[in-house]
ZALO-451904 format. One record per atom (N, C-alpha, C): x, y, z; residue in three letters. Coordinates in steps of 0.001 Angstrom, whole numbers, plus 524288, in hexadecimal, padded with zeros to 5 digits. Last residue first. Example, Ala and Ser with C-alpha at 12.3 -4.5 7.8 and 13.67 -1.06 7.14 Angstrom:
<dopas>
832327F73681BA8SER/835667FBDC81BE4SER/832648001E81EBESER/833867E9C681E78ALA/8300C7EE6C81E78ALA/833907F31C81E78ALA/
</dopas>
This chain:
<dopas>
33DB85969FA4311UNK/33DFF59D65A4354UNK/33B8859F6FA47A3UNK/342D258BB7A40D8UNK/33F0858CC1A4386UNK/3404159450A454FUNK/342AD58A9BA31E7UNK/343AA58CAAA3765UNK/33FDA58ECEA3B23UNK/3436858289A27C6UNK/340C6586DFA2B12UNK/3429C58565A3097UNK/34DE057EF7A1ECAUNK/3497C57F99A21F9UNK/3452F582BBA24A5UNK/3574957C23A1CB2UNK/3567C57BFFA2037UNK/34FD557CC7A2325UNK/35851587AAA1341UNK/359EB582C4A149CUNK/35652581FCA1B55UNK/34C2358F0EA123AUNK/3519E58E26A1409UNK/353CF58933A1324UNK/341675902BA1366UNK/3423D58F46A0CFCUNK/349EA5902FA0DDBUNK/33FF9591ABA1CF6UNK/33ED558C67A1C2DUNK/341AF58BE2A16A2UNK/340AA59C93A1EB4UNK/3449959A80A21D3UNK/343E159334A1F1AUNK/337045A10DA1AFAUNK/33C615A19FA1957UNK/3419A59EE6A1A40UNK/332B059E62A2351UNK/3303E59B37A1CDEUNK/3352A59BAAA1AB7UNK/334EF5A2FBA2DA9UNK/3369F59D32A2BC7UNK/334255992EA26CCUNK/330835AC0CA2AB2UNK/3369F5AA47A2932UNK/338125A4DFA2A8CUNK/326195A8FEA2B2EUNK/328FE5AC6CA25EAUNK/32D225AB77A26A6UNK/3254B5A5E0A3661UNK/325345A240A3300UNK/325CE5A5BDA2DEEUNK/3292B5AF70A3963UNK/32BCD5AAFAA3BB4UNK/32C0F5A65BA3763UNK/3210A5B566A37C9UNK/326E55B7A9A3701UNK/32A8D5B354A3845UNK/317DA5B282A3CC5UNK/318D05B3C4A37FDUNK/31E9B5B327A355BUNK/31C5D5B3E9A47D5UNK/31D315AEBEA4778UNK/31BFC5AE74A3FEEUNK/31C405BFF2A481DUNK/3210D5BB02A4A87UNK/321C65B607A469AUNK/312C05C097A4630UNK/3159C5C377A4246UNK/31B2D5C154A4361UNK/30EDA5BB3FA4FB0UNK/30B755B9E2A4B56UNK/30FA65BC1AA469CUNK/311995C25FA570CUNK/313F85BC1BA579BUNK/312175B8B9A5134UNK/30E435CBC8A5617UNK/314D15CAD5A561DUNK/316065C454A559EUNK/304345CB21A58ADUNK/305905C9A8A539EUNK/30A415CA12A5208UNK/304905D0ECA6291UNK/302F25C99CA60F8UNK/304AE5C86AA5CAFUNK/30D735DB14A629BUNK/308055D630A6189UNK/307DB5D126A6143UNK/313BC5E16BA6806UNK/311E75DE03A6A78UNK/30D225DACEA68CFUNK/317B55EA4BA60F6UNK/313675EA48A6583UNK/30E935E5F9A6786UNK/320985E4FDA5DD6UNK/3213C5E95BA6285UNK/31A775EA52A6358UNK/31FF95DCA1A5750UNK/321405DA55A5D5FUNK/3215E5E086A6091UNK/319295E138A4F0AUNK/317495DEB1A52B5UNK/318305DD04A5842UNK/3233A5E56DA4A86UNK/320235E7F3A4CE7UNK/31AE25E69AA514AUNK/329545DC42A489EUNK/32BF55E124A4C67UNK/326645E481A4F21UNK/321A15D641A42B9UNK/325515D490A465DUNK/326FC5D95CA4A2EUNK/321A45DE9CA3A75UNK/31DDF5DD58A3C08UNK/31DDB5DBB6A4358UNK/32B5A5DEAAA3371UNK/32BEF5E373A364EUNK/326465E121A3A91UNK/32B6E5D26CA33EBUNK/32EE75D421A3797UNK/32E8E5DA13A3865UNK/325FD5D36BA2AAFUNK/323B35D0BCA307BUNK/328465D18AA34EAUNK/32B995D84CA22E8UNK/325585DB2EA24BBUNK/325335D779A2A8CUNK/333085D04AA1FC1UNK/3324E5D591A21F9UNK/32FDB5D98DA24EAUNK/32A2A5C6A7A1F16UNK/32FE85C6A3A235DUNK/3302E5CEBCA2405UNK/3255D5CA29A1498UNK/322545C9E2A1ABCUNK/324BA5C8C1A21B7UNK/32B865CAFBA0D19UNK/328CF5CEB4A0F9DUNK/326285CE8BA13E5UNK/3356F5C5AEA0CBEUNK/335DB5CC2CA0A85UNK/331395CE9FA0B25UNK/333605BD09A11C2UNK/338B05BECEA113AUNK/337D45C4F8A0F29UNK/327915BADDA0B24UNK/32A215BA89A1224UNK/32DD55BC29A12C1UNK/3299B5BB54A00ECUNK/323F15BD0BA03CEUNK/3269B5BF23A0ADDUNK/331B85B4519FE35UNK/3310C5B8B99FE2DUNK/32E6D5BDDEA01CBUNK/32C5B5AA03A02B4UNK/331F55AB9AA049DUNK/3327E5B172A03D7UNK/323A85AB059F9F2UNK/324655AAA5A01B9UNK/328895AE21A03DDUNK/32AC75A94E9F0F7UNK/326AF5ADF49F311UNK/323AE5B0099F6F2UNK/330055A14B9F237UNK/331D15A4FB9F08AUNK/32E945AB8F9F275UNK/3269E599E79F268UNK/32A6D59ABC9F659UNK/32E3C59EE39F689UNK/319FF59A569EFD8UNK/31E5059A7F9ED82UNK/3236059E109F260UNK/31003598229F43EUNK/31314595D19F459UNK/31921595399F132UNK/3089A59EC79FCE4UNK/30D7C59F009F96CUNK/310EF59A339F911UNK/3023359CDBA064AUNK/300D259B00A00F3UNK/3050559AA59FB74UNK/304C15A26AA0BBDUNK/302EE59C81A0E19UNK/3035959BD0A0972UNK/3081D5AB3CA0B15UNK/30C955A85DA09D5UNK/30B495A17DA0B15UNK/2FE035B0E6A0B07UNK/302BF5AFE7A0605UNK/3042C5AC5FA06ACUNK/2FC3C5B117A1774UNK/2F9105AE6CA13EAUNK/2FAA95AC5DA0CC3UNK/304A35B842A182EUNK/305345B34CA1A6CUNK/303205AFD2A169DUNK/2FFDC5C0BAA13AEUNK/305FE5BE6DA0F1CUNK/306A95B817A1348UNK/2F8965C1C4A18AEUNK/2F8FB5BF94A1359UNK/2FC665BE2FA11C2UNK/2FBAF5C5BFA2152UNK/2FA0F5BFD8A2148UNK/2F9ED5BEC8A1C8DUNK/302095CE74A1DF7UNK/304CB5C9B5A213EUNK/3020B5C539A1FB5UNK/2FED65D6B6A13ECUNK/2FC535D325A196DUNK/300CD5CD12A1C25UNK/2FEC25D870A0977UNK/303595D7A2A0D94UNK/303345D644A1145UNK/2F5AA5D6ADA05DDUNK/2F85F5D4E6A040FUNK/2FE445D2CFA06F3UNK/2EC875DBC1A0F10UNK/2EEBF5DC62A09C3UNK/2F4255D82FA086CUNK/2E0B35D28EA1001UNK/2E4F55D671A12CFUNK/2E8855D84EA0D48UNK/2D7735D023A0CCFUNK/2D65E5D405A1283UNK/2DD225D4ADA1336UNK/2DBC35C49BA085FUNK/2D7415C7FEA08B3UNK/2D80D5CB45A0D08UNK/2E3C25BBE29FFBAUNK/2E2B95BEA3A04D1UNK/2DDC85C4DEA059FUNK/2E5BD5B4CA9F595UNK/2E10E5B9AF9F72FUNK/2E2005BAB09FD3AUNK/2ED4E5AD409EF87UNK/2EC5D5AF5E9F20DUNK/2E9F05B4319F511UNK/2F0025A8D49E62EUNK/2EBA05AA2F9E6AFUNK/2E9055AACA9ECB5UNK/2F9595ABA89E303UNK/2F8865A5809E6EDUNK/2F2205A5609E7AAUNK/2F8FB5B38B9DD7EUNK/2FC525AE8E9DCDDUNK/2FAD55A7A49DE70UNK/2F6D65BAF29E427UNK/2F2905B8179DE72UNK/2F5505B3FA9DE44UNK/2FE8D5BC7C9EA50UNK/2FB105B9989EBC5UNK/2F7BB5B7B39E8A6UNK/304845C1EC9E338UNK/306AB5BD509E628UNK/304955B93D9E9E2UNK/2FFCE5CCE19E208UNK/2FF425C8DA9DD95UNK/3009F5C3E79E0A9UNK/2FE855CF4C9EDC7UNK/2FB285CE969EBB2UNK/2FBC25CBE39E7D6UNK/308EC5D09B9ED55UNK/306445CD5B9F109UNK/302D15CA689EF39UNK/30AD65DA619E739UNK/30CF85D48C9E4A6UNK/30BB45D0609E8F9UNK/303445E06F9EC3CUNK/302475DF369E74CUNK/305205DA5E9E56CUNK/308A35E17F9F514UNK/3040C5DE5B9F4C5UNK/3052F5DE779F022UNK/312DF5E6C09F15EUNK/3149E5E1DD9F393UNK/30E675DF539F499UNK/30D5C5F0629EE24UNK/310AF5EC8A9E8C7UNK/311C55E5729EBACUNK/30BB95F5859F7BCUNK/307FD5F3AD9F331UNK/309505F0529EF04UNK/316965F6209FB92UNK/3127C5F3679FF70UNK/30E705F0289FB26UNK/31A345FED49F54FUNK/31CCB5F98F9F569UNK/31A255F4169F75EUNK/3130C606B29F6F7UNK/312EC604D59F17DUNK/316765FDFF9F32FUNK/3146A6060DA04ACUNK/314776074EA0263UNK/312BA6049E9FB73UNK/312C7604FCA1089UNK/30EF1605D0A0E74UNK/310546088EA08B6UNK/31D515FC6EA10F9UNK/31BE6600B9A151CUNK/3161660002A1186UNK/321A95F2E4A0E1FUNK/321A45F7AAA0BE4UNK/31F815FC83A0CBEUNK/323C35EA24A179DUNK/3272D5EA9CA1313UNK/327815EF17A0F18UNK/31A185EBD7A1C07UNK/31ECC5ED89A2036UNK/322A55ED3FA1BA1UNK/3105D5EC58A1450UNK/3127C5F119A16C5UNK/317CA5F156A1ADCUNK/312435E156A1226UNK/314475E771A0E8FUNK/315F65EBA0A11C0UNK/30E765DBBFA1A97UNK/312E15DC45A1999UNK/317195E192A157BUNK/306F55E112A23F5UNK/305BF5E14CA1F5EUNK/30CD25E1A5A1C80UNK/301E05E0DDA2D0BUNK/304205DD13A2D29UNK/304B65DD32A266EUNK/3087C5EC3EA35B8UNK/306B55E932A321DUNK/307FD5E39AA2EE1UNK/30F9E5ECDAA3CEEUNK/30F075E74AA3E40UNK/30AC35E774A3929UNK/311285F77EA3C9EUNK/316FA5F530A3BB7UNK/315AB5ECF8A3BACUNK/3086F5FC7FA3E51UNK/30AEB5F96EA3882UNK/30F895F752A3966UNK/2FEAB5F67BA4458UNK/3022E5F705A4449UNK/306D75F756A40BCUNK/2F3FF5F669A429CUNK/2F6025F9DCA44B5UNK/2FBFD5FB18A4425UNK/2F5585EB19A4018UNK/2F30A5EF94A39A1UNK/2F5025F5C9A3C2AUNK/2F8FC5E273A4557UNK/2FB7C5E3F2A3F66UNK/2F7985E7F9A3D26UNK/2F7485E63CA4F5EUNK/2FC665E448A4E14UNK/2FEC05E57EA4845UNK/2EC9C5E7BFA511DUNK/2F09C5EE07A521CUNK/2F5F05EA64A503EUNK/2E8785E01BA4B13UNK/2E7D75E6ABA49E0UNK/2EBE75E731A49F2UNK/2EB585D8E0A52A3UNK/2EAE65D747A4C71UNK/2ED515DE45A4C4BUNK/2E6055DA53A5B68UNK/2ECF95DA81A5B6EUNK/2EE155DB5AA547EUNK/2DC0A5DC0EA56E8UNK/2DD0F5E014A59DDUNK/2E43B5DED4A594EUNK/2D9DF5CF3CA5655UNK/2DAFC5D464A5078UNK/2DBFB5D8E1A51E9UNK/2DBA55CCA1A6040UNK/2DE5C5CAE1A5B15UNK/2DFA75CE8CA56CBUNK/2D3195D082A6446UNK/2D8F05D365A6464UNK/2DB0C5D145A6266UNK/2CAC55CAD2A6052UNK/2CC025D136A5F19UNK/2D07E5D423A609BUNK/2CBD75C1BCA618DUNK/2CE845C269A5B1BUNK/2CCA65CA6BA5CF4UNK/2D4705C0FBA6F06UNK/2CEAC5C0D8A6BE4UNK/2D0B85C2F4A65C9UNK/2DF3F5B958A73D8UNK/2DC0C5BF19A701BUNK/2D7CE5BD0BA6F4CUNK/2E3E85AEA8A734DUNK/2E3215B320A7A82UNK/2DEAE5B7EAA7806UNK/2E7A95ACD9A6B05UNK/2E28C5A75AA6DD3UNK/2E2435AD7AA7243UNK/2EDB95B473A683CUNK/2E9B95B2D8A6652UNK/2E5F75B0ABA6778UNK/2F5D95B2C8A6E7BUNK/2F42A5B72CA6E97UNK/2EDE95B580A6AE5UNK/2F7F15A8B4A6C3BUNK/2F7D15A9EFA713CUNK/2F6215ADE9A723BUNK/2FCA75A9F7A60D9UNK/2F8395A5F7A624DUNK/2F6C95A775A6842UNK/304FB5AF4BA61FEUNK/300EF5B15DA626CUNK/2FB365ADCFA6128UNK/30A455A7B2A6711UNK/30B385AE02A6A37UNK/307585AEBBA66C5UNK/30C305A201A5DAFUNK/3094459F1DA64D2UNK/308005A529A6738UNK/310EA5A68FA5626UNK/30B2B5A644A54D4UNK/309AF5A461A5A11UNK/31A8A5A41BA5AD9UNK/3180A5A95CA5A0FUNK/312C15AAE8A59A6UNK/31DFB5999BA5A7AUNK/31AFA59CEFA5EACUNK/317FB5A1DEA5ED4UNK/31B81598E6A4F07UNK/318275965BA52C7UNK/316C4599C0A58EEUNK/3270359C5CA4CDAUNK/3216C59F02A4A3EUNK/31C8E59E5AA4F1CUNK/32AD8596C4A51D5UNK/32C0C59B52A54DAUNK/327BF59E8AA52F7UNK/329A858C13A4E61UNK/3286F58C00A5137UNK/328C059366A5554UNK/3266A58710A434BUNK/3288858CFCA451CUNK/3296A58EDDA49F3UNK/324B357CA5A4239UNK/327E457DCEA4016UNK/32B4B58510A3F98UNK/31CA957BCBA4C00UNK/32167577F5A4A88UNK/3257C57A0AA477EUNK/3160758508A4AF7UNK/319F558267A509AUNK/31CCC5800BA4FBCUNK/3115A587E0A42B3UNK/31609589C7A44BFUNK/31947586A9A47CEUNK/30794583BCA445AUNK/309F5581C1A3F6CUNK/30FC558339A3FF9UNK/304125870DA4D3CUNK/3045A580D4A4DAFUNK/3073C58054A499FUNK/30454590EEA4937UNK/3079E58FE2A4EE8UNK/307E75892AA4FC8UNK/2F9D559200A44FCUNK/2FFD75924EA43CBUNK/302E659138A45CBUNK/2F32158D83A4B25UNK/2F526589EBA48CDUNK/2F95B58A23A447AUNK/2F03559667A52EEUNK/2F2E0591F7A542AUNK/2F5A058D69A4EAEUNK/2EF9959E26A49E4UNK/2F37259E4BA4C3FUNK/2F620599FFA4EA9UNK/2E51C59919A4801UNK/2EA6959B2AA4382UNK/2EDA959ADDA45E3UNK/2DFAB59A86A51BFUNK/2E0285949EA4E80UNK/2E3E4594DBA4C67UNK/2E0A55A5C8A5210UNK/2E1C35A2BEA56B5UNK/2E24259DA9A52D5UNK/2D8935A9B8A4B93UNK/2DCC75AB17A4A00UNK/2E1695A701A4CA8UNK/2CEA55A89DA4AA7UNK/2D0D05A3A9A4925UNK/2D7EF5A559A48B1UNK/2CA0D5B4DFA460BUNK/2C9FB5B02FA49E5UNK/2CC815AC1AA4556UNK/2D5A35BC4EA4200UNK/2D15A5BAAFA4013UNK/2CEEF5B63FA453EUNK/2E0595C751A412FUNK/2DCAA5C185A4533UNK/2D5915BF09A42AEUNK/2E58E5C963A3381UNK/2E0615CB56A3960UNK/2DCF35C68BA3DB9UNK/2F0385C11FA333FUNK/2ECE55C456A3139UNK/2E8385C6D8A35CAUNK/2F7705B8FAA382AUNK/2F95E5C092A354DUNK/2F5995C2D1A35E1UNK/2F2175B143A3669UNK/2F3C65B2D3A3CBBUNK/2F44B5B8E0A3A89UNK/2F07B5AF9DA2C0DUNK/2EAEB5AFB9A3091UNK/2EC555B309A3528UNK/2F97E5AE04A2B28UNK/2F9D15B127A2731UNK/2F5245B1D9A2A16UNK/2FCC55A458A3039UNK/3009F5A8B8A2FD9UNK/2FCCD5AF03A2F3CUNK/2F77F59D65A2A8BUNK/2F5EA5A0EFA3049UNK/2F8D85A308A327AUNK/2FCDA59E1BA2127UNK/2F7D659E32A216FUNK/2F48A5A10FA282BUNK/305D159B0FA23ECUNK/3082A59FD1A225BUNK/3005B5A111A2271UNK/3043E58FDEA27DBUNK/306DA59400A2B6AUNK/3048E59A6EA2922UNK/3001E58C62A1D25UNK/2FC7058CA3A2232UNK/2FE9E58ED2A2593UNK/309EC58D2FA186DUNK/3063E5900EA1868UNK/3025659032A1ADFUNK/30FF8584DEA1E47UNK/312B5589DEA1E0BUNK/30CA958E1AA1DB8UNK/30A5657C69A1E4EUNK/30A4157EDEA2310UNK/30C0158396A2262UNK/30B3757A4CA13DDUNK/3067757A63A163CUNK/3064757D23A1B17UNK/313DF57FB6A0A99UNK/312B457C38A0FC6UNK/30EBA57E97A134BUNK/310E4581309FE3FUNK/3109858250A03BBUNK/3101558110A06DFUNK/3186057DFB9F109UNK/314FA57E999F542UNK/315435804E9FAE7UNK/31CA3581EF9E5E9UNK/31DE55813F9EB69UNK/318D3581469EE88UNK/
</dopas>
């Protein structure tokens, strides 16, 4: 099976937007939001709300919202294990089979652990076995992003629109392998 080009170039600056503001962060965003608009269009806006916050910031409050959103905050860590197994033995077994599931594809991510949002974004650019997406998203990163979702929209971050519009396009991957299609979510 192969990968639609746009799907993974989504799930690619998907996976840039998640991660620690870097310069050039502003470009990503706009041209997620160009790849969205047509066929997601609610994803799209989401990423506009914070394309807007983004072009307005300097990259030091970028990484300042960054911080206090996902490392201060655990209920918004961005570390999928930990909202599916707290800090426990269960947490360590779910990298480890990450980890093998990325030799696979020969996939290396650097500087984060395994469960990292953007990585498993950065994963699923590249996965191409459908069974194991579908998995990936439905039993672990839908769960975890909705406790994320809650916690982000109560203290008001930027990155409520970024963990929105994440959560938008994950269930409308799910929503495509349907009769009928994909939905506008």
């Amino acid at each position: 099976m192969t990968i639609n080009i746009t799907t993974s170039e989504t799930y690619s600056l998907l996976s840039a937007i998640t991660d620690y503001p870097q310069p050039g962060l502003e470009v990503k965003v706009r041209h997620c939001v160009e790849l969205l608009d047509v066929s997601l269009p609610k994803a799209a806006k989401e990423l506009r709300r914070f394309l807007d916050f983004v072009e307005k910031e300097p990259q030091s409050r970028l990484e300042e919202i960054y911080t206090s959103t996902f490392d201060i905050n655990p209920i918004c860590a961005p570390y999928i294990g930990h909202h599916l197994f707290g800090e426990t033995h269960k947490r360590g077994d779910f990298m480890v089979r990450l980890k093998g599931d990325f030799s696979v594809y020969d996939y290396s991510p650097e500087g984060e652990l395994p469960d990292h949002l953007s990585v498993l974004l950065g994963f699923l650019s590249v996965l191409d076995d459908e069974h194991s997406a579908r998995t990936l998203i439905s039993e672990c990163m839908l769960p975890a992003l909705e406790k994320m979702e809650a916690g982000s929209s109560k203290d008001g971050s930027a990155y409520h629109s970024v963990i929105r519009a994440v959560s938008l396009v994950l269930k409308n991957k799910l929503k495509t392998e349907l009769p009928g299609g994909a939905q506008n979510v």
